[in-house]
C-alpha positions as CSV (number, residue, x, y, z in Angstrom):
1,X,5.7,27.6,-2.8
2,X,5.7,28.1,-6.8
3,X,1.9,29.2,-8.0
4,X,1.0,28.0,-11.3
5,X,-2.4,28.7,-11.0
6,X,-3.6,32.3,-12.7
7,X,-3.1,35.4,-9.8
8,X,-7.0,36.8,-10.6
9,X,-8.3,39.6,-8.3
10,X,-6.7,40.0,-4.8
11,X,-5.5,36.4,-5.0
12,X,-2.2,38.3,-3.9
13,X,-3.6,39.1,-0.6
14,X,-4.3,36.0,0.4
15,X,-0.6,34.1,-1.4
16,X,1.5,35.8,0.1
17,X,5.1,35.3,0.3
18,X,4.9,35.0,4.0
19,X,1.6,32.5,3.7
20,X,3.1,30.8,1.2
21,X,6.0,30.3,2.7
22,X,3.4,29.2,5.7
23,X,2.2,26.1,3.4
24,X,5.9,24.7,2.2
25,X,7.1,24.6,5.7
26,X,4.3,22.2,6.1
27,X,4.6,20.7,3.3
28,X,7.6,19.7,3.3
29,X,7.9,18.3,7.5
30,X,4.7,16.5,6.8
31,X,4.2,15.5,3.0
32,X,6.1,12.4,2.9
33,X,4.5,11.0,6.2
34,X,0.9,11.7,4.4
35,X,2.4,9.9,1.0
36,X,3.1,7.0,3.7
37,X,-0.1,6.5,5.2
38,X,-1.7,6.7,1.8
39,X,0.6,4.2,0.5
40,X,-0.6,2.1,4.2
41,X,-4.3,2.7,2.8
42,X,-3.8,0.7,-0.3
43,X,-2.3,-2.1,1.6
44,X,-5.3,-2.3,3.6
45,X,-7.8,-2.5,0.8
46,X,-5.3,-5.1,-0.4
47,X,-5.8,-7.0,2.6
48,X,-9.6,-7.2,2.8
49,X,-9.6,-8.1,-0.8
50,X,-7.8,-10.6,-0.3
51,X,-10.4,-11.9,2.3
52,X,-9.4,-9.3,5.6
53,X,-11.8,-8.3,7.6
54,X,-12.0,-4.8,9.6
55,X,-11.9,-5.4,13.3
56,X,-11.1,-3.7,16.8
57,X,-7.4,-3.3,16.5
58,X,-5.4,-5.5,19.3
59,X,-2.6,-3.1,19.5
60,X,-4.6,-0.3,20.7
61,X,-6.9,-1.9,23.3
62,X,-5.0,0.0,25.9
63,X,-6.3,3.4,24.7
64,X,-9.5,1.7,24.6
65,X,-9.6,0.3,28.2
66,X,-8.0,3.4,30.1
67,X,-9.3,6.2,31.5
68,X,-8.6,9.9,29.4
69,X,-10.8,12.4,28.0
70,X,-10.4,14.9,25.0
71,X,-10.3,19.0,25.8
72,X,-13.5,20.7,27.0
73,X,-15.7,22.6,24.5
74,X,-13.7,25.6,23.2
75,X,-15.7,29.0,23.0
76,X,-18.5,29.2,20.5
77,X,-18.2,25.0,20.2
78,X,-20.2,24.3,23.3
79,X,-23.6,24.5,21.4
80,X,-23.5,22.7,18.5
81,X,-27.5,21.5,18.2
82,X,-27.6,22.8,14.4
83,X,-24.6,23.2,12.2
84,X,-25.3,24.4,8.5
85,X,-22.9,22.6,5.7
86,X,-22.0,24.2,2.3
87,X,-19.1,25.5,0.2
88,X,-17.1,28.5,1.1
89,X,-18.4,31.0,-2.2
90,X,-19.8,34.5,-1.5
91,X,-23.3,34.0,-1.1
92,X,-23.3,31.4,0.9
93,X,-20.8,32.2,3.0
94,X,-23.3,35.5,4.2
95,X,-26.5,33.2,3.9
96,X,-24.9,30.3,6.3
97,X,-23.6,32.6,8.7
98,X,-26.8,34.4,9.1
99,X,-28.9,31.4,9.0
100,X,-29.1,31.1,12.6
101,X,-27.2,28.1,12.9
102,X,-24.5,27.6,15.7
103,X,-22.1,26.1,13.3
104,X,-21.1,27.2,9.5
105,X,-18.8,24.2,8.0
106,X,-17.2,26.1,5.6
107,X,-16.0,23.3,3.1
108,X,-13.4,23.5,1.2
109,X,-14.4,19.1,0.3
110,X,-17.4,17.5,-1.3
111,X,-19.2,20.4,-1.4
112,X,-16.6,22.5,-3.2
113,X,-15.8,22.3,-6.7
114,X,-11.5,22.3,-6.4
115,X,-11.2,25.0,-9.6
116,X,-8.3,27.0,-8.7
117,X,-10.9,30.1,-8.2
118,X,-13.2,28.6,-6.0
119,X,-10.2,27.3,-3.5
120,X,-8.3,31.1,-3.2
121,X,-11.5,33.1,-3.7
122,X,-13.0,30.8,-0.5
123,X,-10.0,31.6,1.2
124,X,-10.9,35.4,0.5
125,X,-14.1,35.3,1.4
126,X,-13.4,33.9,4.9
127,X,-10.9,36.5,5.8
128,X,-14.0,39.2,4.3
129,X,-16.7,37.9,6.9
130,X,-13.9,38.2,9.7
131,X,-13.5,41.4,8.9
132,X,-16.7,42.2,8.2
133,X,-15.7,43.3,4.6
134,X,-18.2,41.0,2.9
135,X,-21.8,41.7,1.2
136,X,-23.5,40.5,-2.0
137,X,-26.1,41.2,-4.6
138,X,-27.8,39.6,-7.1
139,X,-31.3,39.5,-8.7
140,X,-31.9,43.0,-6.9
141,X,-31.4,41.8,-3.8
142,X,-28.9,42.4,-0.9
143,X,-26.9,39.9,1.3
144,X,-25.1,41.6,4.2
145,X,-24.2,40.1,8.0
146,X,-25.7,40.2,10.7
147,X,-24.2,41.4,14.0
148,X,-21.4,39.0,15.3
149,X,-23.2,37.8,18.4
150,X,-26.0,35.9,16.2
151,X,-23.2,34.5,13.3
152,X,-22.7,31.0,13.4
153,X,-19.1,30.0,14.9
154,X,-16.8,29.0,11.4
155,X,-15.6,25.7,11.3
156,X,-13.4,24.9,8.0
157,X,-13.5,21.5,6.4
158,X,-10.0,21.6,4.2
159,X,-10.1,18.9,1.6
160,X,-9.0,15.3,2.2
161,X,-5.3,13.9,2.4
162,X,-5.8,11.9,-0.5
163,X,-5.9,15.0,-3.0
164,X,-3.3,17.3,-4.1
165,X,-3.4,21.2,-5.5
166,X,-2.1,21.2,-8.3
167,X,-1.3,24.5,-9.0
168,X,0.8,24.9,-5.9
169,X,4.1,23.3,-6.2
170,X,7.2,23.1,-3.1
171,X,10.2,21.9,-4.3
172,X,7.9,21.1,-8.0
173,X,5.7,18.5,-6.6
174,X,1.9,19.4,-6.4
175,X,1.0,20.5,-2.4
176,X,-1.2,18.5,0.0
177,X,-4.4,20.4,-0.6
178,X,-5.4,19.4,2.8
179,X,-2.2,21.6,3.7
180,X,-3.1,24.1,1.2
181,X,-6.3,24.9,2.2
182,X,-5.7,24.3,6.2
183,X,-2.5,26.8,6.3
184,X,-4.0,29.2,4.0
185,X,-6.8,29.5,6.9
186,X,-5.0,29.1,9.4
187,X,-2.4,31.4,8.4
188,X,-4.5,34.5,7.7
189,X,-7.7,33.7,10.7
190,X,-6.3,32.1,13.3
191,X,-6.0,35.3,15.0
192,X,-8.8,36.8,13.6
193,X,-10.9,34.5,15.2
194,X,-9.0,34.4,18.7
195,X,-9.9,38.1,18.7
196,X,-13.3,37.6,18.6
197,X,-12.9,35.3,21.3
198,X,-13.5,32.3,19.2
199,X,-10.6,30.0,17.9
200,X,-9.4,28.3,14.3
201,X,-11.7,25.5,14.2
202,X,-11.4,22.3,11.6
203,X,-13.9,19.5,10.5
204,X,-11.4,16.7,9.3
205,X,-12.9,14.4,6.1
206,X,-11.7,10.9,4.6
207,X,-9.6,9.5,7.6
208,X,-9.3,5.7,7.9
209,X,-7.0,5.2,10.5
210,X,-5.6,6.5,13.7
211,X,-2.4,7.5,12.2
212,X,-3.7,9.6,9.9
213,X,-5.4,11.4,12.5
214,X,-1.8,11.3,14.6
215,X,-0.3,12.9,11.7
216,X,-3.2,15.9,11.6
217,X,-2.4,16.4,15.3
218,X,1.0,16.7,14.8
219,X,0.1,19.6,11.8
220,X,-1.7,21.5,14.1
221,X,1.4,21.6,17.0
222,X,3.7,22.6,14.5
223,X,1.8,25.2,12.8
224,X,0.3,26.6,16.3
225,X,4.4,27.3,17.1
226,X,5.2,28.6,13.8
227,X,2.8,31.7,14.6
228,X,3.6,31.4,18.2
229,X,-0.3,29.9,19.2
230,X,-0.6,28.4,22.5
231,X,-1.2,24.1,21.7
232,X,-4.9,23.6,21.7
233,X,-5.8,26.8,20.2
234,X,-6.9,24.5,16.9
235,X,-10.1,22.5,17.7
236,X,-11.0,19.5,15.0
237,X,-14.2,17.3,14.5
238,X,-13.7,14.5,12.6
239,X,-15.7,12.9,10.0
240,X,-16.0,9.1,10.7
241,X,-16.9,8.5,7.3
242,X,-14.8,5.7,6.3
243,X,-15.6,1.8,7.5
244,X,-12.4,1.6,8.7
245,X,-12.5,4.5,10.8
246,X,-15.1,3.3,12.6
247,X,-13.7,0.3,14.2
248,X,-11.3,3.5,15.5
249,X,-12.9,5.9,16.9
250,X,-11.6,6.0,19.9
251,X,-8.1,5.9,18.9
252,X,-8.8,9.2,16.7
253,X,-9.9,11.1,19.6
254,X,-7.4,10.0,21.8
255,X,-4.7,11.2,18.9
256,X,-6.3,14.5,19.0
257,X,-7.3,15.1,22.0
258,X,-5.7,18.4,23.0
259,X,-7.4,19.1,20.0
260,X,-10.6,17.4,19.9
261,X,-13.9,18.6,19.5
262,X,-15.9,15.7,18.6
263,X,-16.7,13.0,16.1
264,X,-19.4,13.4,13.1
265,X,-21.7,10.5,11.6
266,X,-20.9,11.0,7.9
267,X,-23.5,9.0,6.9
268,X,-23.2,9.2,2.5
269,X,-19.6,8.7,2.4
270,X,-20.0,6.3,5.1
271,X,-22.2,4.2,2.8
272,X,-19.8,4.6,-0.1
273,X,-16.8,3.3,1.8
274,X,-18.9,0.2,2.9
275,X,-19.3,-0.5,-0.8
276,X,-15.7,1.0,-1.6
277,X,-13.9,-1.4,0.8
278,X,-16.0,-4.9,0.3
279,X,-16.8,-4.6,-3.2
280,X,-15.0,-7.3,-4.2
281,X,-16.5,-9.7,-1.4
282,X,-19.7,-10.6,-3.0
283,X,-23.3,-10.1,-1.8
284,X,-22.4,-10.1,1.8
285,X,-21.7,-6.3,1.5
286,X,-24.5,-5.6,-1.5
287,X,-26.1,-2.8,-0.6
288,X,-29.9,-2.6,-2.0
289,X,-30.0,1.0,-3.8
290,X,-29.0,4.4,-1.9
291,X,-32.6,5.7,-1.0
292,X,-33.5,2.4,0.7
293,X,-31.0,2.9,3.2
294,X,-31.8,4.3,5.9
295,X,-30.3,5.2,9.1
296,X,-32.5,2.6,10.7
297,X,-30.5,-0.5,8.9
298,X,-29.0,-2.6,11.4
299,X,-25.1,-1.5,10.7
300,X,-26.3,1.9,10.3
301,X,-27.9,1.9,13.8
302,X,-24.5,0.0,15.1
303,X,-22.6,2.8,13.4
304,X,-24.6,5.7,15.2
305,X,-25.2,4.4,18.7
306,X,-21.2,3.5,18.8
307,X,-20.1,7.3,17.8
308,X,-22.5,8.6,20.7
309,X,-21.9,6.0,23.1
310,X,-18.0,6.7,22.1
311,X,-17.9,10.8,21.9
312,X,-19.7,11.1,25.5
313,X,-17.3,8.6,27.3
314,X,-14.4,11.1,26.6
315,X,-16.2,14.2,27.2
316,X,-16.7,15.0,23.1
317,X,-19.3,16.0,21.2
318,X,-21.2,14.0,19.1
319,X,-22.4,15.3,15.8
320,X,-25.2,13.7,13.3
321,X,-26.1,13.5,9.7
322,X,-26.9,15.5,6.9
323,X,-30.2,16.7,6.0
324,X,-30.4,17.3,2.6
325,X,-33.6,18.3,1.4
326,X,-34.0,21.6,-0.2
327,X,-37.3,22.8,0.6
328,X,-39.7,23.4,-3.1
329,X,-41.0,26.9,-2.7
330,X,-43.5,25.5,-5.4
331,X,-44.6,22.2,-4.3
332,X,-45.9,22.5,-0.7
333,X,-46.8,18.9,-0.8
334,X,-43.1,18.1,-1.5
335,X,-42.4,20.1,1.4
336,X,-44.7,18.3,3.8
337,X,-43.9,15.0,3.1
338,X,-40.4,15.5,3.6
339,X,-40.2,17.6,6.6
340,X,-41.7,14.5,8.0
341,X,-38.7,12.4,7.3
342,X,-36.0,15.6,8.6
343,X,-38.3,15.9,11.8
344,X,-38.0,11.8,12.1
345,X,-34.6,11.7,11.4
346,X,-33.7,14.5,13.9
347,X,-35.9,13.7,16.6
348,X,-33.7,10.0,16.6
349,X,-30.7,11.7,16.2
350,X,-31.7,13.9,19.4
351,X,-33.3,10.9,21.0
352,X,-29.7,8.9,20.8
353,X,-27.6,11.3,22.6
354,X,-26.3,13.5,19.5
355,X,-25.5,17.0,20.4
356,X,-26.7,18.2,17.4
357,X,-26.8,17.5,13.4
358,X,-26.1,19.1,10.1
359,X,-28.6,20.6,7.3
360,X,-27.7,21.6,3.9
361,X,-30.3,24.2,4.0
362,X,-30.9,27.5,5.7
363,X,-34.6,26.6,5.8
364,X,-34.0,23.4,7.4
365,X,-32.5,25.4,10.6
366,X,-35.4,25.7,12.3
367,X,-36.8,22.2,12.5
368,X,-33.6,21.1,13.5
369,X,-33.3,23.6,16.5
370,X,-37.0,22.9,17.4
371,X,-36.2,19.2,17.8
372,X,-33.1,19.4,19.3
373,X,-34.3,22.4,21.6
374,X,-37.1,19.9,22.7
375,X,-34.2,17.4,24.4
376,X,-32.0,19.8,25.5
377,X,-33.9,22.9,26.7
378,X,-31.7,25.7,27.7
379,X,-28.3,23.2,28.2
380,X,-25.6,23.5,25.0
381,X,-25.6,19.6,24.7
382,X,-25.8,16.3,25.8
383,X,-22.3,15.0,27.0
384,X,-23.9,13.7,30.7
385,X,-25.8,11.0,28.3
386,X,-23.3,8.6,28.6
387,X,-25.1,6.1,26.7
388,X,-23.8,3.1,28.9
389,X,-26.6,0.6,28.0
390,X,-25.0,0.6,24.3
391,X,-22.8,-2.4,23.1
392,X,-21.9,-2.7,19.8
393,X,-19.3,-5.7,18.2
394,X,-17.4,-5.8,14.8
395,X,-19.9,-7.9,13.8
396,X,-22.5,-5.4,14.4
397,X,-21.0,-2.6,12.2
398,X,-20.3,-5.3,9.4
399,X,-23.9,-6.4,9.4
400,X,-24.6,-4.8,6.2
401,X,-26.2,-8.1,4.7
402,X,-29.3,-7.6,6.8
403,X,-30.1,-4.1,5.9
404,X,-33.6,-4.2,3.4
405,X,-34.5,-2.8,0.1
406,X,-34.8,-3.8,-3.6
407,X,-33.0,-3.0,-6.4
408,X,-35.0,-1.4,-9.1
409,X,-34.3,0.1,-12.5
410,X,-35.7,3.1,-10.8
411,X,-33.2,3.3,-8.4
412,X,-30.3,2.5,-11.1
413,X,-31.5,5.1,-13.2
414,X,-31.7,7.7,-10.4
415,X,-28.1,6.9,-10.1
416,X,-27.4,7.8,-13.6
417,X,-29.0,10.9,-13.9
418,X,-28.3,11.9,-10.4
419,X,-24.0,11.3,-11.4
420,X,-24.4,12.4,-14.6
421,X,-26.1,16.1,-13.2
422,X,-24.1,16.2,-10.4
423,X,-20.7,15.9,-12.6
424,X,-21.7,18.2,-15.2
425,X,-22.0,20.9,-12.4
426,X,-18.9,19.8,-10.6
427,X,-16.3,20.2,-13.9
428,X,-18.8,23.6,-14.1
429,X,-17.8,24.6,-10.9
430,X,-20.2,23.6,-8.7
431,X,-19.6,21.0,-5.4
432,X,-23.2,21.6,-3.9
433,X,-26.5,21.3,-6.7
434,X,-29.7,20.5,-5.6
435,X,-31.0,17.9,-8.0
436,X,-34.7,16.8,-7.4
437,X,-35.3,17.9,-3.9
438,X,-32.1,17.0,-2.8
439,X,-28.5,18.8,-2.0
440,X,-26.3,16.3,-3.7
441,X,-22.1,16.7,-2.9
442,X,-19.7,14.3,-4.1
443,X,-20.1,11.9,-1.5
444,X,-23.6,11.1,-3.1
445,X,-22.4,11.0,-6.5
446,X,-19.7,8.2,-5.1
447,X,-22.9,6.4,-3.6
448,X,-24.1,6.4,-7.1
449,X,-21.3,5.7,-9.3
450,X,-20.1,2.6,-7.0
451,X,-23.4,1.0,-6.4
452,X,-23.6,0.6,-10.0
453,X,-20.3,-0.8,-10.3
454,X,-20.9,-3.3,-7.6
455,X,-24.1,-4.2,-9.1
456,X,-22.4,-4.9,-12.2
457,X,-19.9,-7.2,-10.6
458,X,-22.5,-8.8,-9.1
459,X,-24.8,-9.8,-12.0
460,X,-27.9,-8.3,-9.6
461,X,-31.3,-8.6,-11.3
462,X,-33.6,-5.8,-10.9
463,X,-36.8,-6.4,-9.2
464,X,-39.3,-4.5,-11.2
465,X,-37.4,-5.0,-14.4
466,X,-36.2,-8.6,-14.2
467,X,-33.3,-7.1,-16.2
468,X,-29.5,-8.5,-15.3
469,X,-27.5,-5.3,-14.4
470,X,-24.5,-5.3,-16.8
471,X,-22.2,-3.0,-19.1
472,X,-24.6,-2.7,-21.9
473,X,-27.7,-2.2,-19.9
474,X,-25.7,1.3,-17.9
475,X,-24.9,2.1,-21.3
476,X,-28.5,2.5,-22.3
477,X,-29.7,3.8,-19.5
478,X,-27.3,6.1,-19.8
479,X,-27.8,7.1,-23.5
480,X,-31.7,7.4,-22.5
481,X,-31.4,9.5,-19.5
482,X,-28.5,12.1,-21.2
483,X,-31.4,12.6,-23.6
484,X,-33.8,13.4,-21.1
485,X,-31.3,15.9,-19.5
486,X,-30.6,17.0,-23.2
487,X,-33.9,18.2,-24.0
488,X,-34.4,21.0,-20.6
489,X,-32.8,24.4,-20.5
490,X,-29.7,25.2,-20.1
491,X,-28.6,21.7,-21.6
492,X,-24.4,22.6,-21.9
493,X,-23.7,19.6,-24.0
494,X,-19.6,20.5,-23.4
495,X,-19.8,20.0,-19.9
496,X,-22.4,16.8,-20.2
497,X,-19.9,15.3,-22.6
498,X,-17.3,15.7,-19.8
499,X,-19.2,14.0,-16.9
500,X,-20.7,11.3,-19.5
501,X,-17.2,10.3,-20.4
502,X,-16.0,10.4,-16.2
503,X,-19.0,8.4,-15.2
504,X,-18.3,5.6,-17.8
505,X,-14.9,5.6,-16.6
506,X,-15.7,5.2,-12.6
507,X,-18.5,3.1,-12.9
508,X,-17.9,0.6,-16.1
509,X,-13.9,0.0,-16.2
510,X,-13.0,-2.8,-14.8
511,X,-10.6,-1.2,-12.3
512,X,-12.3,0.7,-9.7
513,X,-11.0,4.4,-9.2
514,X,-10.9,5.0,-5.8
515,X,-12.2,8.8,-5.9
516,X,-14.5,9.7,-8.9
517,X,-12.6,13.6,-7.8
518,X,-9.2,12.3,-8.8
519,X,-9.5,11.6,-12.3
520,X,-12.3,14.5,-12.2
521,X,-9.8,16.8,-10.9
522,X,-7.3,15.8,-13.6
523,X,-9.9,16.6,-16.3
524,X,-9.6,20.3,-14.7
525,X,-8.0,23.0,-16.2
């Protein structure tokens, strides 16, 4: 594997020849199989374009209909009642392990910025907090770790298989970065973690299929033999945070299931492959704007109670949705009023079978544990909740024309500013910023970019304004709320003209990019 990224600061302890050599072997038995299945993607989107519809696949109503279950809970994954998300840099690498948590997802995804130093140096900071070689400081103040026993269990979300790493090259064509960032782990931790009686655990993003799933599986054998690792020593959750994928769950676990440890409800990319997939098909799949959605919405509820109902029939866990308030340590009236709406949203989750649920806080850790401890006492989760009573159809899940709200200029303008923040941190570096109140990742800046688009399409008027959403009125609205942004400190008019120029190009052209990252991650040094 040829490394045309810059080798900064211990980068060469963790690309090593033998690592490296890790990666291309992987690369090149699986890369062309991935290149496949994308290629299968776009066919797909070409099909309900055209007038398709998703549906329960015929072909595998077998897997469906038989009995089979996926492995039991591997150490340190049989409690899972609060997992903590966030990217894999220094600080928060100490601060989510300590948080009291019983899952970290380390991500290496949406909540990474892909610069070449963020992806090696999350790589090295990993391997640090194995080793218990890591510890911080800034502003005067010290972040060290805890004692093992109260860390929260590691569980690495590599990036999806539709990017590539473009500064590793086998046989000089750019890496799968979901293989780059899986056998970098894998290669240096997997025994790390089986020596502290854990295991190399995985949260896989993006699938929309099955196969794609099948081909992960298949991965994980090969790269357990290569370093001699007993099959089933790699555990994987996946994200079902596609549309597609959710008329597949079942199928995914059953592809993994040596391997399984459970299905997530990815609820913000969820909502932007809805719009992503159907946005061509009018207002049958209009979505009214992202804050009136709410897991409540019919197709949203269908979405939910089918991931439980399906995780606990084959003996997996069940994960639920992302919290993403960050508490105000100046407004305590912010605070209250949306602690209300976590302890709502968790108490459902808790109420519906989940086994637990994510928060992009460390001060959202407790409320999630309290709820969650309230359902399941001293017992590490729920799988005995078979959730039998629940019956959900296609037609459910593509019920997205009942679910309420308004479009507002309000709502398109939070949009705007929201992408156009969220953007300028993202070519800065940063995957996770908390933008007002909220821990925004690229999933919500998709949300934001492709409701407008589909707006636009649509020729939606906006119910306070009366105004016709169309090319010129974004434009304005952008020009106006730049110069909002413009005018507060720390304005870096560089990296603003950057994510200005990237949002007019995902949510104005004509042609709608499939990933705002891709073209981002060209515009990347």
């Amino acid at each position: 594997m040829e490394i045309t990224g810059p080798m900064l600061d211990r980068f060469d302890e963790i690309l090593t020849p033998e690592a490296r050599g890790f990666v291309a072997a992987l690369q090149r038995e699986f890369g062309a199989r991935r290149l496949e299945l994308l290629e299968a993607r776009q066919a797909r989107q070409a099909e309900l374009s055209a007038g398709g519809m998703l549906d329960f696949l015929p072909e595998t109503k077998q897997v469906r209909e038989t009995e089979w279950s996926v492995a039991p809970p591997a150490p340190g994954l049989e409690d899972r009642r609060v997992e903590i998300t966030g990217p894999v840099d220094r600080k928060m690498t100490i601060n989510a392990l300590n948080s009291g948590a019983k899952v970290w997802l380390a991500d290496f995804e949406d909540a990474n910025s892909p610069l070449w130093e963020n992806c090696v140096n999350g790589q090295l900071n990993l391997r640090d907090a194995l080793d218990r070689a890591i510890d911080f400081e800034t502003g005067g103040k010290s972040y060290a770790l805890r004692p093992d026993s109260e860390l929260a269990t590691i569980v690495v979300r590599p990036r999806g298989w539709h990017l590539d790493e473009k500064h590793a090259l086998v046989d000089g064509r750019p890496v799968a970065a979901s293989l780059f960032d899986f056998g970098l782990y894998f290669y240096h931790c997997a025994q790390r973690q089986l020596a502290k009686g854990l295991g190399p655990y995985f949260y896989l993003p993006k699938m929309e299929s099955h196969l794609e799933a099948r081909l992960w599986n298949e991965v994980f054998l090969r790269a357990q033999a290569l370093l001699g690792l007993p099959a089933g020593t790699i555990r994987a959750t996946v994200l079902i945070e596609t549309y597609p994928a959710a008329f597949e769950m079942e199928e995914i676990l059953y592809e993994l299931r040596e391997h399984s440890a459970g299905l997530n409800a990815g609820r913000w990319d969820y909502l932007f492959s809805v719009i992503k997939k159907f946005r061509t098909r009018g207002r049958e799949f209009l979505l009214p704007e992202r804050n009136a959605v709410t897991m409540t919405a019919p197709f949203m509820r269908a979405y939910t109670e089918l991931l439980v109902r399906t995780c606990h029939k084959r003996g997996a866990h069940a994960i639920g949705g992302m919290a993403a308030f960050v508490p105000s340590r100046r407004d305590p009236e912010v605070n209250a009023t949306a602690l209300v709406k976590v302890r709502a949203d968790k108490t459902r989750e808790s109420g519906d079978g989940f086994d637990g649920s994510w928060v992009a806080h460390p001060d959202l850790v407790p409320i999630c544990r309290e709820v969650f401890d309230g359902v399941l006492g001293s017992r590490p989760n729920q799988l005995d909740r078979l959730r039998e009573d629940v019956a959900v159809s296609a037609a459910d899940l593509l019920s997205v024309s009942e679910t309420p709200g308004e479009i507002t200029e309000a709502g398109l303008r939070n949009n705007v500013d929201v992408a156009l923040r969220y953007l300028a941190a993202w070519m800065g570096g940063l995957g996770a910023v908390a933008i007002h109140n909220l821990m925004e990742d690229a999933a919500t800046a998709e949300i934001s970019r492709s409701q407008i688009w589909q707006w636009i399409h649509n020729g939606i008027t906006l119910s306070d304004s009366g105004e016709v959403v169309t090319k010129d009125l974004v434009e304005r609205i952008i020009a106006e709320e730049l110069a909002k942004i413009a005018a507060e400190p720390g304005y870096d008019e560089a990296l603003y003209g950057q994510a200005t120029a990237l949002f007019k190009e995902v949510a104005l052209d004509d042609d709608f990019a499939e990933f705002l990252t891709l073209p981002a991650y060209a515009r990347m040094p």
